[in-house]
C-alpha positions in Angstrom: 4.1 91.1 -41.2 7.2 91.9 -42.8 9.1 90.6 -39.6 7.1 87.4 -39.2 9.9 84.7 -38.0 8.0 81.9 -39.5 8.3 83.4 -42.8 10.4 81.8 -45.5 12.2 85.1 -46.7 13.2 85.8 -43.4 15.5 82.9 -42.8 18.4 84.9 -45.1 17.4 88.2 -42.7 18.0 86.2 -39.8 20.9 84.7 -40.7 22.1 88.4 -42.0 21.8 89.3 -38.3 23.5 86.4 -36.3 26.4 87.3 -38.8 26.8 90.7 -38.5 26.2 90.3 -34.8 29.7 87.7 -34.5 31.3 90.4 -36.8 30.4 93.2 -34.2 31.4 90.8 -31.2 34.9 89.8 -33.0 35.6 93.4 -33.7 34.9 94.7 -30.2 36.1 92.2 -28.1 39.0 91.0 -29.5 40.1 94.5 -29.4 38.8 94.3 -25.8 36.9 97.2 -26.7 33.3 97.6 -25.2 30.8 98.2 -27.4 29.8 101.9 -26.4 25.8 102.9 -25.0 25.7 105.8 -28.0 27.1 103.1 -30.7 24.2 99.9 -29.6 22.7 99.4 -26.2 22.2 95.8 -26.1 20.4 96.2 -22.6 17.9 98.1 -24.0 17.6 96.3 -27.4 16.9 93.2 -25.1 14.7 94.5 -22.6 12.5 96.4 -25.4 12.5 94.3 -28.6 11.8 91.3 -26.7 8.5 92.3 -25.5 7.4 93.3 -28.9 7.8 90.0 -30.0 10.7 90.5 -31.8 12.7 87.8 -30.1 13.3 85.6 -33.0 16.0 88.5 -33.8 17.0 89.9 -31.1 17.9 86.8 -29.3 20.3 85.3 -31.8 21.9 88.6 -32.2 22.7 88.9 -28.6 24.3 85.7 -28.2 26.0 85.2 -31.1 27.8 88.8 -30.6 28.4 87.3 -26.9 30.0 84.4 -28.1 32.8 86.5 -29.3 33.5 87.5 -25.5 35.8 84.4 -25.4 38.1 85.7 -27.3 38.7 88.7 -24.8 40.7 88.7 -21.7 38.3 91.8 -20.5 35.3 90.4 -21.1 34.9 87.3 -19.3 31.5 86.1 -17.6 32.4 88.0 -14.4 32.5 91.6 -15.9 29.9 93.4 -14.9 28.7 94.4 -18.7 28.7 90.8 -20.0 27.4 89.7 -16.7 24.5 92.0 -16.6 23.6 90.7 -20.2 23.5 87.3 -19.2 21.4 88.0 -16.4 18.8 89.8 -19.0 19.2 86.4 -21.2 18.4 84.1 -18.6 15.5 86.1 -17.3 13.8 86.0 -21.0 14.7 82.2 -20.9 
């Protein structure tokens, strides 16, 4: 499987993705700009790619672009949008 997270290839593709991820999160939020449902729906990236057992992805993606929420005054942990994320996280956890 090309996607296998034990594979040795795949530690430069996930480290691709926890990157890109931050860069998404440092774009959006410290524009405290949301990132739009049309552009990524991280709800449903989380909810569906988990349970395909894609989680070795999806998971760092998710919380390195959160990470970037401190740098917001908008999105703290009590907005609904981040909240509603974390909920999702600590649910798959």
């Amino acid at each position: 499987d090309s996607l296998d997270p034990e594979a040795k290839d795949n530690i430069h593709l996930k480290s691709a993705i926890k990157n890109l991820s931050q860069w998404i999160g440092l774009v959006h939020f410290t524009k405290n700009r949301p990132l739009l449902r049309r552009d990524l729906c991280l709800k449903t990236v989380l909810t569906t790619r988990v349970s395909m057992e894609y989680y070795a992805y999806v998971l760092p993606f998710v919380c390195r672009f959160l990470e970037k929420s401190t740098l917001s005054s908008i999105f703290t942990p009590s907005n609904p949008w981040i909240s509603l994320l974390l909920r999702l996280l600590v649910e798959i956890y």
